[in-house]
MARMAR-103696 format. One line per field, with one value per residue: residue in three letters; chain; x, y, z of N, C-alpha, C in turn. Coordinates in steps of 0.05 Angstrom, whole numbers. Layout:
BEGIN
res ALA; ...
chain A; ...
n.east X; ...
n.north Y; ...
n.up Z; ...
ca.east X; ...
ca.north Y; ...
ca.up Z; ...
c.east X; ...
c.north Y; ...
c.up Z; ...
***
This chain:
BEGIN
res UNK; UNK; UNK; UNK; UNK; UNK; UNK; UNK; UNK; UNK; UNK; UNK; UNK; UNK; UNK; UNK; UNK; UNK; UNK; UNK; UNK; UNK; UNK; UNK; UNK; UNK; UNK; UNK; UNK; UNK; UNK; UNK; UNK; UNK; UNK; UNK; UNK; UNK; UNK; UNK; UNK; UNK; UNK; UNK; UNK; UNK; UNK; UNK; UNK; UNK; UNK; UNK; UNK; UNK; UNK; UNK; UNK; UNK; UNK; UNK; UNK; UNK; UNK; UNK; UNK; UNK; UNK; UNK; UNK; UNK; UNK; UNK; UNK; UNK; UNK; UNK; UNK; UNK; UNK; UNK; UNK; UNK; UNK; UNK; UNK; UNK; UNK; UNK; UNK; UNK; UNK; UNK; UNK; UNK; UNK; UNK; UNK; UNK; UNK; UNK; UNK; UNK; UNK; UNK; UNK; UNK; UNK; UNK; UNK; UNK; UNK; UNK; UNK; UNK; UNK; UNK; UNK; UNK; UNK; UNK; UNK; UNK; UNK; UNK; UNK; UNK; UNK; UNK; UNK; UNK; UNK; UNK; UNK; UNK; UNK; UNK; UNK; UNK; UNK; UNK; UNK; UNK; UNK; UNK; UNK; UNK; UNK; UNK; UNK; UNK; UNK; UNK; UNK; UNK; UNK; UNK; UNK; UNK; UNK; UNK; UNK; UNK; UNK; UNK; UNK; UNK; UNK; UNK; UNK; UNK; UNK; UNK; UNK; UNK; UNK; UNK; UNK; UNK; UNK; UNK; UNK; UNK; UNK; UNK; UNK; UNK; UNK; UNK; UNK; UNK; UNK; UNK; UNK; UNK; UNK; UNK; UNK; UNK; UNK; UNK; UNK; UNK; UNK; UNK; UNK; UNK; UNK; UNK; UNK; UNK; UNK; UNK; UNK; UNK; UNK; UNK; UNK; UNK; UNK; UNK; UNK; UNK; UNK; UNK; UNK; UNK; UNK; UNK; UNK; UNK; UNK; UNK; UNK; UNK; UNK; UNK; UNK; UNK; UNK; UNK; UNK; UNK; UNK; UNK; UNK; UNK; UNK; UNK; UNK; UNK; UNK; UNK; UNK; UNK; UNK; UNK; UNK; UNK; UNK; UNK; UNK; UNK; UNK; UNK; UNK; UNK; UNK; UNK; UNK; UNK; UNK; UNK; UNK; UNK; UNK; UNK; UNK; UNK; UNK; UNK; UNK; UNK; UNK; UNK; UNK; UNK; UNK; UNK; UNK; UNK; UNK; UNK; UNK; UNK; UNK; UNK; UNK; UNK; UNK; UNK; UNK; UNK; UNK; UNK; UNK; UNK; UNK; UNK; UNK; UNK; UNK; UNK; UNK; UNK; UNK; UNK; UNK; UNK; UNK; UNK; UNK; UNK; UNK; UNK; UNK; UNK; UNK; UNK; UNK; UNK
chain A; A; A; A; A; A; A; A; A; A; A; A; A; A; A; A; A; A; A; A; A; A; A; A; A; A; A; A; A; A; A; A; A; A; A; A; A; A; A; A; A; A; A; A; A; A; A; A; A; A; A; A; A; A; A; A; A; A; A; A; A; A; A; A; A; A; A; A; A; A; A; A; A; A; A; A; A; A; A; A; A; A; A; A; A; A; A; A; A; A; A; A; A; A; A; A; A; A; A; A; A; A; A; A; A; A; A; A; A; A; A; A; A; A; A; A; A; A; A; A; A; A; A; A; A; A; A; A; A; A; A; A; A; A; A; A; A; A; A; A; A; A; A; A; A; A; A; A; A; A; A; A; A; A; A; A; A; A; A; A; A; A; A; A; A; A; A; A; A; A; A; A; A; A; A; A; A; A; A; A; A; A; A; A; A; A; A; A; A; A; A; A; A; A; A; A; A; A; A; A; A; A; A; A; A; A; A; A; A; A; A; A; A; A; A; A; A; A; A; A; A; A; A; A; A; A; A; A; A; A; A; A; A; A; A; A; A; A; A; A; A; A; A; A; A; A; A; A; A; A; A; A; A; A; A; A; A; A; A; A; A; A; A; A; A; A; A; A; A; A; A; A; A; A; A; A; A; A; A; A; A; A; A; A; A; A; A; A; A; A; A; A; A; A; A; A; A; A; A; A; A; A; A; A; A; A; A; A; A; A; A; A; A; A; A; A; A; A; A; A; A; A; A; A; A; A; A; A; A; A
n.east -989; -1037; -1072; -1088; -1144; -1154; -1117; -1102; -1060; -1068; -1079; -1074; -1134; -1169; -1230; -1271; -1322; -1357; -1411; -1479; -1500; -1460; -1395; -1313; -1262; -1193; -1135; -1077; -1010; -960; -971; -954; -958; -992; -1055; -1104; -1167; -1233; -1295; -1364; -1405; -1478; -1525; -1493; -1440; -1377; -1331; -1269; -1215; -1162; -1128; -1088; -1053; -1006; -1013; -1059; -1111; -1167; -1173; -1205; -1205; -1236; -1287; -1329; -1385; -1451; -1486; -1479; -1488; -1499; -1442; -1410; -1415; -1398; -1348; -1345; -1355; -1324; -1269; -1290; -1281; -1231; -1205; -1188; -1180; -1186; -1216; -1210; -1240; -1225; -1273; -1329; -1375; -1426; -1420; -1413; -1460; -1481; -1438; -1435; -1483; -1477; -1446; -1394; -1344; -1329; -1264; -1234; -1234; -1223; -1218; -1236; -1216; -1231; -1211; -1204; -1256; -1302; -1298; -1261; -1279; -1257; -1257; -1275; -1274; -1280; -1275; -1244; -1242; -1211; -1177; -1201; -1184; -1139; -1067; -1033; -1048; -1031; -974; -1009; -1043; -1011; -979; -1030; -1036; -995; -1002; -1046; -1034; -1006; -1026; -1060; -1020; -1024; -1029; -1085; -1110; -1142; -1183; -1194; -1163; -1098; -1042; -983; -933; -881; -813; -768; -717; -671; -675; -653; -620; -654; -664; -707; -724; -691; -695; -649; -635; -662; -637; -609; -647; -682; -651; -634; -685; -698; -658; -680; -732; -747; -792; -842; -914; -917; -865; -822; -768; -746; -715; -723; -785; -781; -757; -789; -837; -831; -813; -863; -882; -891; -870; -810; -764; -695; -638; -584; -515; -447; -454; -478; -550; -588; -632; -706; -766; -836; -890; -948; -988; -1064; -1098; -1145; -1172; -1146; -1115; -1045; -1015; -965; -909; -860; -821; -762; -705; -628; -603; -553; -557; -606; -647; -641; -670; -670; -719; -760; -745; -745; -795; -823; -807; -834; -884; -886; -889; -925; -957; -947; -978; -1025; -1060; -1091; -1094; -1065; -1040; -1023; -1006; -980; -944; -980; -956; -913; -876; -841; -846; -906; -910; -869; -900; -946; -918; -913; -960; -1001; -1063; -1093; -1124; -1159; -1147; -1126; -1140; -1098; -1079; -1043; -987; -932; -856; -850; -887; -962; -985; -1021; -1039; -1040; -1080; -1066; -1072; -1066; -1084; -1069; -1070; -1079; -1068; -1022; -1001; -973; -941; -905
n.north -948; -946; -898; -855; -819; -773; -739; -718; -674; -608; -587; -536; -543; -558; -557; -615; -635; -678; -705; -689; -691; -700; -678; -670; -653; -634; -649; -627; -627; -637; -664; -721; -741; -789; -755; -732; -739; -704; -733; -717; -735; -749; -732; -754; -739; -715; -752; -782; -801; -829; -807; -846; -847; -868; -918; -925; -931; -910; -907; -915; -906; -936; -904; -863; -860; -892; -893; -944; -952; -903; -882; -926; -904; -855; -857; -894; -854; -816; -846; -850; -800; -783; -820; -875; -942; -976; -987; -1001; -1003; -999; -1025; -1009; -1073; -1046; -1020; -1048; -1083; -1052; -1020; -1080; -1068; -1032; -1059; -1065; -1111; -1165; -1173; -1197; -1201; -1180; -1207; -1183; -1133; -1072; -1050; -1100; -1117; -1117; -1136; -1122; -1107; -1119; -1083; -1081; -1053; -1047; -1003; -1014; -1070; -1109; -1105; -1136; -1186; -1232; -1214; -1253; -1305; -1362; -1366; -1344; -1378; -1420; -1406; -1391; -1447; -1471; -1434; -1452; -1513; -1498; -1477; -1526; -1549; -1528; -1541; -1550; -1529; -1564; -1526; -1509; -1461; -1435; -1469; -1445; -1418; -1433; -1417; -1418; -1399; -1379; -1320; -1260; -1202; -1146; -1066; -1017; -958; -890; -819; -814; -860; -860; -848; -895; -945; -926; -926; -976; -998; -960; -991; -1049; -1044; -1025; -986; -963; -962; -920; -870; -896; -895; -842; -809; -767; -775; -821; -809; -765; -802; -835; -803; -786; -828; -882; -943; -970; -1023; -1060; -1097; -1096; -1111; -1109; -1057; -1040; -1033; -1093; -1119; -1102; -1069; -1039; -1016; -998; -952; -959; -913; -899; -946; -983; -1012; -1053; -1039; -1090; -1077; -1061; -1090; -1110; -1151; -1159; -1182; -1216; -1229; -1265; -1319; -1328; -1324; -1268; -1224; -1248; -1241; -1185; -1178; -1198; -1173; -1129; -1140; -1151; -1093; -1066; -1091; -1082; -1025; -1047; -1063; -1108; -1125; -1145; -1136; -1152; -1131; -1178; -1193; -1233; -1268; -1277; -1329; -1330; -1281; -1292; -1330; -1332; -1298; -1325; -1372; -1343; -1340; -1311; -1309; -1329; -1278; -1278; -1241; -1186; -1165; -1148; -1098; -1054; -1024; -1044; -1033; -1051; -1079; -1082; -1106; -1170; -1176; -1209; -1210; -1223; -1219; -1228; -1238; -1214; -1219; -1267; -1328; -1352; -1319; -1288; -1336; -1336
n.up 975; 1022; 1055; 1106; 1110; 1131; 1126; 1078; 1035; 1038; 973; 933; 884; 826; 784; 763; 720; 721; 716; 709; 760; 795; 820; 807; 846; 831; 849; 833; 839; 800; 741; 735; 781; 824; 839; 883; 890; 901; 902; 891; 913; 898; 954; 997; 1038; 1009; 982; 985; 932; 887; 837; 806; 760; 741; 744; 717; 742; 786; 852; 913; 977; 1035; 1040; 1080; 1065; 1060; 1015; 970; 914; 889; 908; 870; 812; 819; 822; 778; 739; 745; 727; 676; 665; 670; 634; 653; 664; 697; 768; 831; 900; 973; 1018; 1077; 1095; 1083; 1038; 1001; 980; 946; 909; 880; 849; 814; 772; 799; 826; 867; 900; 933; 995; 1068; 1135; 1191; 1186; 1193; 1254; 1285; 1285; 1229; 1162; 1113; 1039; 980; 920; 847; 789; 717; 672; 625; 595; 585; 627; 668; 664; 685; 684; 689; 676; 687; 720; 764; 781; 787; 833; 868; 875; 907; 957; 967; 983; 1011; 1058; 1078; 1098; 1150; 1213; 1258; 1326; 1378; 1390; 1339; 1321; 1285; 1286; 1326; 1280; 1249; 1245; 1187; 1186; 1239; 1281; 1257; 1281; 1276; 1257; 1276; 1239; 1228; 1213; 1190; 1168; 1115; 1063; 1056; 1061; 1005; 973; 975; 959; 911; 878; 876; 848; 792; 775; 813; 858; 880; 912; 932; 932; 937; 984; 1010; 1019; 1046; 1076; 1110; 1113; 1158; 1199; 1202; 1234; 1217; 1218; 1190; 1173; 1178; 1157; 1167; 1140; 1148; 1159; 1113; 1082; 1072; 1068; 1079; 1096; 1110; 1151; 1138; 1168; 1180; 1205; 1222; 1212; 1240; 1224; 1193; 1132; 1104; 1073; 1018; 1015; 1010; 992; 983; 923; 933; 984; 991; 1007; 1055; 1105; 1121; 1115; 1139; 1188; 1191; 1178; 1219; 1261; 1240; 1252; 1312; 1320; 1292; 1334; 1382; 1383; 1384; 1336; 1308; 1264; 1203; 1136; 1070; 1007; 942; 896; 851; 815; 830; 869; 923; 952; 971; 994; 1033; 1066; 1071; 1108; 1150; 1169; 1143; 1114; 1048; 1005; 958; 901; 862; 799; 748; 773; 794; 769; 770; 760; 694; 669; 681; 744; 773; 834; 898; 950; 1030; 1096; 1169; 1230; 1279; 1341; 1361; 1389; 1362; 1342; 1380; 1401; 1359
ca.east -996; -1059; -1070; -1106; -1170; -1156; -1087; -1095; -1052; -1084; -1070; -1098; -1144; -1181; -1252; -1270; -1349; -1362; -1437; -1503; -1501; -1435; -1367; -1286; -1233; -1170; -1109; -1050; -982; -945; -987; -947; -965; -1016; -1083; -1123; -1192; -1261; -1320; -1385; -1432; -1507; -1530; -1480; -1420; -1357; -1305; -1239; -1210; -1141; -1124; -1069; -1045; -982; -1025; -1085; -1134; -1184; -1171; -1218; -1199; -1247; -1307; -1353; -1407; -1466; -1497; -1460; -1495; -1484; -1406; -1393; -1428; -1386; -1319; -1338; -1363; -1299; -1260; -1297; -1277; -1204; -1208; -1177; -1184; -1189; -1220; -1210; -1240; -1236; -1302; -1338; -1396; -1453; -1423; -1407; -1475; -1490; -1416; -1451; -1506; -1467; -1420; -1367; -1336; -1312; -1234; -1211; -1251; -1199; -1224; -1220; -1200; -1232; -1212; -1211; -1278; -1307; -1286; -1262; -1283; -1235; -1282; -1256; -1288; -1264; -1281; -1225; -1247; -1192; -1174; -1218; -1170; -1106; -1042; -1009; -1056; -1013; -957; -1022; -1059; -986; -976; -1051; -1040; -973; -1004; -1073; -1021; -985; -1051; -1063; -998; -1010; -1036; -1092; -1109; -1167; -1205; -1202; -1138; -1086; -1024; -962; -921; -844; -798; -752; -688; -667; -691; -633; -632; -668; -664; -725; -716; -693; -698; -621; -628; -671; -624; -597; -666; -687; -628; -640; -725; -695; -645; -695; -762; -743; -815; -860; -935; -908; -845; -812; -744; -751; -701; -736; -812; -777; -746; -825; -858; -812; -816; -897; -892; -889; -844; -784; -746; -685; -620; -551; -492; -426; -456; -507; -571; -583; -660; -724; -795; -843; -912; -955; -1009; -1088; -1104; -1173; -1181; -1127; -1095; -1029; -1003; -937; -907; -836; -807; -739; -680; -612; -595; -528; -572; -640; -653; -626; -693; -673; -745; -779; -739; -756; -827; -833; -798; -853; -909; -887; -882; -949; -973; -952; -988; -1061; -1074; -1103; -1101; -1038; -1046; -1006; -1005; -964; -949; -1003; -948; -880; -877; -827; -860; -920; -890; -854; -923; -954; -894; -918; -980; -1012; -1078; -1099; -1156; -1158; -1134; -1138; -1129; -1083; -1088; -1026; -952; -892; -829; -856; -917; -989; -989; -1046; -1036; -1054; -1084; -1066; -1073; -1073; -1097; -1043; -1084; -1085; -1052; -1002; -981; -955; -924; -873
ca.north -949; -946; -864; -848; -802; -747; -729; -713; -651; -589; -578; -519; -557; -552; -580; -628; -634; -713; -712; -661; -678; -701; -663; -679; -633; -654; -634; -636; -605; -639; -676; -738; -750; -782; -731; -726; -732; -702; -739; -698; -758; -741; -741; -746; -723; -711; -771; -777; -820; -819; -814; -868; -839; -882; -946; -926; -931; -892; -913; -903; -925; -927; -878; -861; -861; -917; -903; -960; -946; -870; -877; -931; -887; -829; -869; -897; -829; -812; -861; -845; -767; -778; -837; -897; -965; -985; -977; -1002; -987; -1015; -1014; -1037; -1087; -1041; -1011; -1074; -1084; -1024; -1029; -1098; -1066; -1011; -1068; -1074; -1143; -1166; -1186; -1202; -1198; -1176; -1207; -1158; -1103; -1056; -1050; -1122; -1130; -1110; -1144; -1102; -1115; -1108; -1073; -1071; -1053; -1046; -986; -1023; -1094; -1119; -1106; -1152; -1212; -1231; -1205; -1273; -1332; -1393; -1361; -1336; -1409; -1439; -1387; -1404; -1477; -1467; -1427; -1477; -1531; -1492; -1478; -1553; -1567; -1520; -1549; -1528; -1544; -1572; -1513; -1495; -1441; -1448; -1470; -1425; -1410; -1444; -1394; -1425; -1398; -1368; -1296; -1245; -1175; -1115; -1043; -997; -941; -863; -810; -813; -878; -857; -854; -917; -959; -910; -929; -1014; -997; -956; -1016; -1063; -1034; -1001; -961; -970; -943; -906; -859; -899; -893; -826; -808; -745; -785; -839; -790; -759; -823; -842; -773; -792; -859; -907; -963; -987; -1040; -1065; -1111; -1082; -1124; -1085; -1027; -1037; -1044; -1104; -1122; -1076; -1064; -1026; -1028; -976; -960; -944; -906; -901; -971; -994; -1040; -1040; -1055; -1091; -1071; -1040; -1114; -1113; -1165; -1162; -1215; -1235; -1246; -1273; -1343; -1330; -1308; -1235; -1216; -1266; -1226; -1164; -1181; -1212; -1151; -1099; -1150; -1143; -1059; -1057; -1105; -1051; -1003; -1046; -1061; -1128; -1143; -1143; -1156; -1152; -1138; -1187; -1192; -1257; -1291; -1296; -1356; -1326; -1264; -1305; -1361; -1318; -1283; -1360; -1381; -1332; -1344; -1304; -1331; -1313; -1268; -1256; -1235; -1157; -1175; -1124; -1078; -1032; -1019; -1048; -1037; -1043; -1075; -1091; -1134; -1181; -1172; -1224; -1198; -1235; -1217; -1248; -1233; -1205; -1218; -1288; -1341; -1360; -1297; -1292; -1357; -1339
ca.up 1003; 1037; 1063; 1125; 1092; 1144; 1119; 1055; 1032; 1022; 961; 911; 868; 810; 791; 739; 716; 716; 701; 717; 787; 808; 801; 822; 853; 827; 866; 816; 838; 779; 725; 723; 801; 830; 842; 896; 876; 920; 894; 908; 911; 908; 971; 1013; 1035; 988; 980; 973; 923; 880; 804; 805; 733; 737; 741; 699; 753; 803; 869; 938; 999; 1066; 1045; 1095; 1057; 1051; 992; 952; 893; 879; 896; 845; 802; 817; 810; 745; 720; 746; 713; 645; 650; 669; 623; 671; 654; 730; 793; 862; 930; 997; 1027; 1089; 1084; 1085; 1018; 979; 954; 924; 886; 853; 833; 791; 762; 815; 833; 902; 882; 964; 1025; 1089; 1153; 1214; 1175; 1205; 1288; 1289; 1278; 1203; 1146; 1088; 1017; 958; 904; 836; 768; 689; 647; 599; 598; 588; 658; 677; 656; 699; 670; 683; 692; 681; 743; 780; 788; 798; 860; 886; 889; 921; 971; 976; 995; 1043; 1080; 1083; 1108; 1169; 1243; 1269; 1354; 1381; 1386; 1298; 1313; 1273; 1314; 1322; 1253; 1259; 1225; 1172; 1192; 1261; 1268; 1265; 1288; 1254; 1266; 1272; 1219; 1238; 1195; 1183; 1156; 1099; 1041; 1057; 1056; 998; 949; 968; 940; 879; 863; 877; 837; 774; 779; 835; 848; 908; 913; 957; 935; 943; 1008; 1024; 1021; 1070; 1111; 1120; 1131; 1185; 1214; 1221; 1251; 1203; 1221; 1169; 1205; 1163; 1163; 1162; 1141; 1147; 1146; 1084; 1086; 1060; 1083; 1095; 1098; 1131; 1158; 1122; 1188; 1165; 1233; 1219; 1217; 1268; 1205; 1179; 1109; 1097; 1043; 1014; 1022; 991; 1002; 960; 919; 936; 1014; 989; 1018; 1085; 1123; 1132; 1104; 1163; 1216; 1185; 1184; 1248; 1286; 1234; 1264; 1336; 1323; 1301; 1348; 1407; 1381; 1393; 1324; 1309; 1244; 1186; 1106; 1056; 960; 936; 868; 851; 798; 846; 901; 937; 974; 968; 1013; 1057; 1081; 1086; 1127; 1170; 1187; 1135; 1089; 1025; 1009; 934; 881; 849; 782; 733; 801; 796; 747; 787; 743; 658; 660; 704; 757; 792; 863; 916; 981; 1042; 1114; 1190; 1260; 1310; 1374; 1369; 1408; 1338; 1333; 1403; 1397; 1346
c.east -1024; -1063; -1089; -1119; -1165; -1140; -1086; -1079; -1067; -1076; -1083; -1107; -1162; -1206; -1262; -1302; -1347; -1382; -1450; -1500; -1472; -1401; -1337; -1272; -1215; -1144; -1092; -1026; -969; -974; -982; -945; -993; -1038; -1107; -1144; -1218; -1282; -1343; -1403; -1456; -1516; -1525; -1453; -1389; -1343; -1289; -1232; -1180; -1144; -1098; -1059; -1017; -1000; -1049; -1110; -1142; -1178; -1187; -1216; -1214; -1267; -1321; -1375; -1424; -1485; -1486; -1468; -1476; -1452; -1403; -1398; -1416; -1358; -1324; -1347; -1332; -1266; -1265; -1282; -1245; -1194; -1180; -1189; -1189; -1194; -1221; -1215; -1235; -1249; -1304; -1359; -1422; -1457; -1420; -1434; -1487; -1468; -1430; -1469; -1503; -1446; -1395; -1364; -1322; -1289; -1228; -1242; -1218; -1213; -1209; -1208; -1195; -1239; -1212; -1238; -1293; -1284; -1283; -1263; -1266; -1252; -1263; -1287; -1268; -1272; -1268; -1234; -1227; -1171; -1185; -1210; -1149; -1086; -1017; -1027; -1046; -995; -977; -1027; -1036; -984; -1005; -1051; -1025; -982; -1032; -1054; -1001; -1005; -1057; -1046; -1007; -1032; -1061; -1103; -1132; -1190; -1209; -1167; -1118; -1061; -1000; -939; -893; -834; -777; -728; -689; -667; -660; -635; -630; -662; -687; -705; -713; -688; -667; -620; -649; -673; -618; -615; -682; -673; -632; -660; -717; -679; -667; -716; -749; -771; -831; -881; -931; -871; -827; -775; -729; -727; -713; -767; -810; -784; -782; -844; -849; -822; -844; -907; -894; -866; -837; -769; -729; -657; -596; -525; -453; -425; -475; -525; -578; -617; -672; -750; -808; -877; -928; -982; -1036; -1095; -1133; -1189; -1169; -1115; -1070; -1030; -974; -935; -869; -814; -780; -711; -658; -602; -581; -543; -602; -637; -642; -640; -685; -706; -756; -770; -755; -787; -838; -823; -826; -880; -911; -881; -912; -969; -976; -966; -1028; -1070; -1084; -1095; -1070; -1052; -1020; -1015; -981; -970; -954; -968; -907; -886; -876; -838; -891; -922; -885; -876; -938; -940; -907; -945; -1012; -1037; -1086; -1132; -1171; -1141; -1142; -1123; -1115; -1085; -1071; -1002; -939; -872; -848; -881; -937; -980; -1012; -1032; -1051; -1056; -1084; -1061; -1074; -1078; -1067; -1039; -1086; -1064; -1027; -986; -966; -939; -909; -857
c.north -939; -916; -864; -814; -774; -734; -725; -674; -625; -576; -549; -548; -541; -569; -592; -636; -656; -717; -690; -665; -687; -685; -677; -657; -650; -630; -648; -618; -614; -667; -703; -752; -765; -766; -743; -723; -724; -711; -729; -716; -744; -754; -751; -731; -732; -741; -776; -803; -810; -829; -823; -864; -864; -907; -948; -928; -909; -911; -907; -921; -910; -901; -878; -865; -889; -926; -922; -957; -922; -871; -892; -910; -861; -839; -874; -871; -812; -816; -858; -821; -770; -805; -865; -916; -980; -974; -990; -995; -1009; -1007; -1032; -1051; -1069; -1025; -1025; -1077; -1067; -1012; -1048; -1088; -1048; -1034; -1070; -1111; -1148; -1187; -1203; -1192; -1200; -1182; -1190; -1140; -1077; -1054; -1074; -1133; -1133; -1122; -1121; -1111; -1101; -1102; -1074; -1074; -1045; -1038; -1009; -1053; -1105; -1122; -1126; -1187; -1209; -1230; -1230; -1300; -1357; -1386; -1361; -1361; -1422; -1429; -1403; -1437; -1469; -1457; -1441; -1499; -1518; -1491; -1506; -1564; -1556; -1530; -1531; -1550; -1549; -1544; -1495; -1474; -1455; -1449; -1456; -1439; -1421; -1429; -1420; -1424; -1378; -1338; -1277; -1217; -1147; -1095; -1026; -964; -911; -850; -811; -846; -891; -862; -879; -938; -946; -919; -969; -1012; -993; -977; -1036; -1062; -1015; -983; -976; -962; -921; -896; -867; -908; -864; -818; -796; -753; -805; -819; -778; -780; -836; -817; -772; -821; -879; -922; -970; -1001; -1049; -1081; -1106; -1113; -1109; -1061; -1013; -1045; -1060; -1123; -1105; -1084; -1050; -1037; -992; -975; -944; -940; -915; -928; -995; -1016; -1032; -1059; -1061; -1087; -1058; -1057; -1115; -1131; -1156; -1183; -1228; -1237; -1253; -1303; -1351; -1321; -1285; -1230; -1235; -1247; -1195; -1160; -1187; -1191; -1129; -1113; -1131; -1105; -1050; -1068; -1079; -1042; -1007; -1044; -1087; -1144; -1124; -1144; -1141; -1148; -1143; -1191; -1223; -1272; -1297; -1308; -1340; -1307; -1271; -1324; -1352; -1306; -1308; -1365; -1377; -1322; -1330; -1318; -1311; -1307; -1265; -1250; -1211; -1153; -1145; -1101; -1057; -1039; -1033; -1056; -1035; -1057; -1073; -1114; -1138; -1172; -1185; -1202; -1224; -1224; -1241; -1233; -1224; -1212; -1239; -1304; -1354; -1339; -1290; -1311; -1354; -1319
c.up 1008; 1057; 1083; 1111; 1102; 1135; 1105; 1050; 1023; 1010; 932; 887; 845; 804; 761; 730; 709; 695; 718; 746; 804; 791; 818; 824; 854; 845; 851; 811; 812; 768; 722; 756; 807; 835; 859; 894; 902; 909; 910; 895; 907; 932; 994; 1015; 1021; 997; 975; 958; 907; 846; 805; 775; 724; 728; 725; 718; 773; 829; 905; 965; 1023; 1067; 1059; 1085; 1050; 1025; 965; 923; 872; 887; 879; 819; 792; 806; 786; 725; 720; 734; 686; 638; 643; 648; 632; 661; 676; 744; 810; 877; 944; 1011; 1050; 1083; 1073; 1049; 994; 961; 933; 902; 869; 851; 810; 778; 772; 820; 863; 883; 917; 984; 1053; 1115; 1177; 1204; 1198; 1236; 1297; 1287; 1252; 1186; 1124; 1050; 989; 935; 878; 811; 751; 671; 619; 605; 595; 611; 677; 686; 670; 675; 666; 695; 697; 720; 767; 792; 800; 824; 880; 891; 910; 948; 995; 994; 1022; 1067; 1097; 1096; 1142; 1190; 1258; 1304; 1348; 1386; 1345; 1307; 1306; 1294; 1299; 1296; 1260; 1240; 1219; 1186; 1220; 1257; 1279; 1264; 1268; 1271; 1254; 1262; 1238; 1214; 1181; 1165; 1124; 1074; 1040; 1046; 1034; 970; 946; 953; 919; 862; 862; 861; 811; 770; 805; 847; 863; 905; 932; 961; 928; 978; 1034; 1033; 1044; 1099; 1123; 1133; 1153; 1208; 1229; 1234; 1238; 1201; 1195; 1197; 1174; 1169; 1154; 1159; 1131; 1143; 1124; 1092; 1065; 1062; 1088; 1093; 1115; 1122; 1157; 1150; 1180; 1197; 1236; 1229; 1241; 1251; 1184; 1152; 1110; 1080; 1043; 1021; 1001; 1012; 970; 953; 927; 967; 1012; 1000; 1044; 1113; 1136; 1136; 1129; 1178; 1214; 1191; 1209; 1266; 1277; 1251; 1289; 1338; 1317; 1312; 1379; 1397; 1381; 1369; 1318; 1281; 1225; 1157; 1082; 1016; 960; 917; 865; 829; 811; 874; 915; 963; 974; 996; 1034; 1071; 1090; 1101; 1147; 1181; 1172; 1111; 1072; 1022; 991; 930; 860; 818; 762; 748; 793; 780; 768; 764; 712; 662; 689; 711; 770; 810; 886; 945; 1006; 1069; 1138; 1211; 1271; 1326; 1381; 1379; 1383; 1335; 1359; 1410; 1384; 1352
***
């Protein structure tokens, strides 16, 4: 998930000597967690970024800072010490070119990221070169047609917008998450994900992110939860992430997951944010499809990005607008 920069835990840290002029504070309650990293750029001020240990990579999301140069700089010096094979940021425009000039790559570009207006740039570089290569190109390319042709199929009016999204199957009713219903949506993730980059089958990590506002919406059938997801919100920027999409098999093909989604839309549509997107794993249709359905386009592709379950996966990025006249139509 995607962390609003302000919130980070203050945790005792320790500091890690990169190179002569830049250093890292690592914050590491247990060693086998993610870590908190402070990059002390030259020249400006500090940056937060994460040592993604599970996934092998450096991770920075939404630095303030414009010198695009000196942060890649710092990440991949960063990346050398703690010896990562990956790095990722999401940046706004003004820091993109100074990523390609240290060897970064734009993987995704996110229109309206940021507040509805700023696009956000998916940054990625590859100490390990081999990172560099998709983890599943044959599934990946099959997925991007699939998803090229769905684009093509969809309507757009006479002024270019695309016209309102028809849901598959009739939309049936979700329940916004309470902390009591923690365990429940907590135990579907851990059946669902045998590892995942995020603790999110975790009861006590639910129960917290509920507790701070982060919508779970989910679909009960006798009593089970049997459907979920939530909508991960980057304040900063006013954009949420979906994510934490789980159906169970014996009810997969029955558009739970649309309702689900279409109730987390309209939750963080109240709240005045504009823009949605989505990491979907690049080599399955299915949650692929289900985010096209709905109105969502593709932005990119973050190639060998993050672990889910035993190995690396690509990870398609796909987002849509909120505010527009399609999304009030469905």
């Amino acid at each position: 998930m995607l962390e609003n920069l302000e919130n980070l835990e203050n945790l005792e840290n320790r500091t890690v000597e990169s190179s002569d002029s830049a250093s890292i504070d690592v914050h590491a309650p247990d060693p086998e967690d993610s870590r908190d990293l402070l990059l002390k750029v030259p020249g400006a001020a500090p940056v937060h970024a994460r040592d993604d240990v599970y996934s092998d990579r450096i991770r920075c999301d939404h630095p303030g800072v414009s010198p695009g140069a000196l942060l890649g700089q710092s990440l991949l010096a960063a990346a050398e010490r703690l010896d990562r094979g990956r790095v990722v940021a999401f940046v706004r425009p003004k820091v993109e070119r100074g990523l390609e000039q240290v060897g970064f790559e734009r993987e995704g570009l996110i229109p309206g990221f940021y507040e509805g207006e700023l696009p956000c740039a998916v940054m990625g570089a590859y100490p390990d070169a081999s990172r560099s290569d998709l983890a599943h190109p044959r599934e990946v390319a099959e997925v991007k047609a699939l998803l090229a042709a769905r684009e093509a199929e969809i309507s757009h009016d006479e002024d270019g917008a695309r016209a309102p999204a028809r849901p598959r199957h009739p939309r049936v009713e979700t329940r916004r998450a309470t902390i009591d219903d923690a365990p429940a949506i907590a135990a579907l993730l851990d059946e669902t994900f045998a590892a995942y980059p995020t603790p999110s089958g975790d009861p006590d990590y639910l129960a917290a992110a509920i507790a701070e506002g982060t919508p779970f919406r989910f679909v009960e059938d006798s009593g089970r939860v049997v459907a979920c997801a939530s909508a991960d919100l980057i304040a900063d920027a006013r954009t949420a992430e979906l994510t934490d999409c789980a159906t169970r098999p014996t009810h997969r093909g029955r558009g739970l997951m649309q309702s689900v989604l279409l109730d987390l839309m309209d939750d963080v549509r109240s709240l005045d944010y504009p823009t949605a997107f989505t990491l979907a794993r690049a080599r399955v249709p299915g949650v692929n499809l289900a985010f096209a359905r709905l109105g969502f386009s593709f932005n990119g592709t973050m190639r060998q990005s993050c672990r889910i379950g035993t190995g690396i996966e690509d990870m398609n990025i796909l987002s849509r607008r909120l505010d527009d006249r399609a999304a009030a139509a469905i």
